[in-house]
C-alpha positions as CSV (number, residue, x, y, z in Angstrom):
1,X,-24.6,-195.2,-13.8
2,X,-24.3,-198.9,-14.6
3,X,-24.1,-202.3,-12.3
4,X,-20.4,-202.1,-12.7
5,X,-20.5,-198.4,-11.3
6,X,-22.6,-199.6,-8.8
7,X,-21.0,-201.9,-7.5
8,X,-17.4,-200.3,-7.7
9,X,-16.0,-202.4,-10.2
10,X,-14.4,-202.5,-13.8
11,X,-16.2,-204.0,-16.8
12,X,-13.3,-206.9,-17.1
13,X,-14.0,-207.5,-13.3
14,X,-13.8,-210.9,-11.9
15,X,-16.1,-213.1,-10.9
16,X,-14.4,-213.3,-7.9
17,X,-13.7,-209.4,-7.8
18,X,-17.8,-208.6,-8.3
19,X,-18.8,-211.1,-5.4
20,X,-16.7,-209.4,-3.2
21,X,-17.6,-206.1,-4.3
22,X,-20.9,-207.0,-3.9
23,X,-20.6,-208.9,-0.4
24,X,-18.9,-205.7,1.5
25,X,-21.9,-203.1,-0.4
26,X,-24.2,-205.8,1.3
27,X,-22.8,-205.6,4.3
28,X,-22.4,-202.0,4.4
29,X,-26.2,-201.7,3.8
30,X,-26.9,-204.1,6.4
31,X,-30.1,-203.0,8.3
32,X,-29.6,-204.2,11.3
33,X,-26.4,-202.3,11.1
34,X,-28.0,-199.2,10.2
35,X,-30.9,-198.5,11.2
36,X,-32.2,-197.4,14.7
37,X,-35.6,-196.6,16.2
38,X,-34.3,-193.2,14.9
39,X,-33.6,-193.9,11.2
40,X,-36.7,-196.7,11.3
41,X,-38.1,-194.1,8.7
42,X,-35.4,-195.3,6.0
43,X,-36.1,-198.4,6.0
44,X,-38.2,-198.4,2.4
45,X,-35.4,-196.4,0.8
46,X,-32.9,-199.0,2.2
47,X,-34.4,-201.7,0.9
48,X,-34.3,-200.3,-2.5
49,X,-30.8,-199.7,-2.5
50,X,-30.8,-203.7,-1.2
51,X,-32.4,-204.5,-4.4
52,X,-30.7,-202.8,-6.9
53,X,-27.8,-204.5,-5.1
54,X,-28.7,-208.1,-5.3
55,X,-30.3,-207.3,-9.1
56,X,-26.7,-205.9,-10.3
57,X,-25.1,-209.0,-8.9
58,X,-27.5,-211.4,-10.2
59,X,-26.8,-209.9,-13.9
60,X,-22.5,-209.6,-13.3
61,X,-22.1,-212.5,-10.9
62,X,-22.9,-214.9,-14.2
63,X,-19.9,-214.3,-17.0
64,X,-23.2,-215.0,-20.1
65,X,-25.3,-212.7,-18.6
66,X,-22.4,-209.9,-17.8
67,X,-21.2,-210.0,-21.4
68,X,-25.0,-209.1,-22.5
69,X,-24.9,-206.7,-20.1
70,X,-21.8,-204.9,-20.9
71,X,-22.9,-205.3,-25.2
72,X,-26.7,-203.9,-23.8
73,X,-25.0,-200.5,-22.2
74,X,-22.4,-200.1,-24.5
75,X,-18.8,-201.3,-22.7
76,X,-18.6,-204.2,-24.9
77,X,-15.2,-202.4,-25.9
78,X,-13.5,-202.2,-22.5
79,X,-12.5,-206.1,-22.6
């Protein structure tokens, strides 16, 4: 998959449409949220998903840096 994937979003998202994509994903991996004395043992494998999270929105969230991005994987053709 890609960041747009990812995140649940079209390659001529938003600004505004990847924050928010980004901010309910966030949410929904939220480890206070998820995790219990049971689950404690997912707690590395959460935090990846956390990462790859934050590291998609850091390349989308800025319009430069999202047009590399979609030239880089090949999208540059969905404007």
């Amino acid at each position: 998959g890609d960041y747009f994937t990812l995140l649940g979003v079209s390659p001529n998202a938003t600004g505004y449409e990847i924050r928010r994509a980004f901010l309910d994903l966030r949410h929904s991996f939220e480890p206070s949220h998820l995790l219990t004395p049971g689950t404690l043992d997912l707690a590395p494998h959460l935090k990846k998903i956390i990462f790859v999270l934050e590291e998609a929105y850091d390349v989308l969230k800025d319009a430069t840096r999202r047009e590399r991005y979609k030239k880089a994987i090949g999208s540059s053709n969905a404007r």
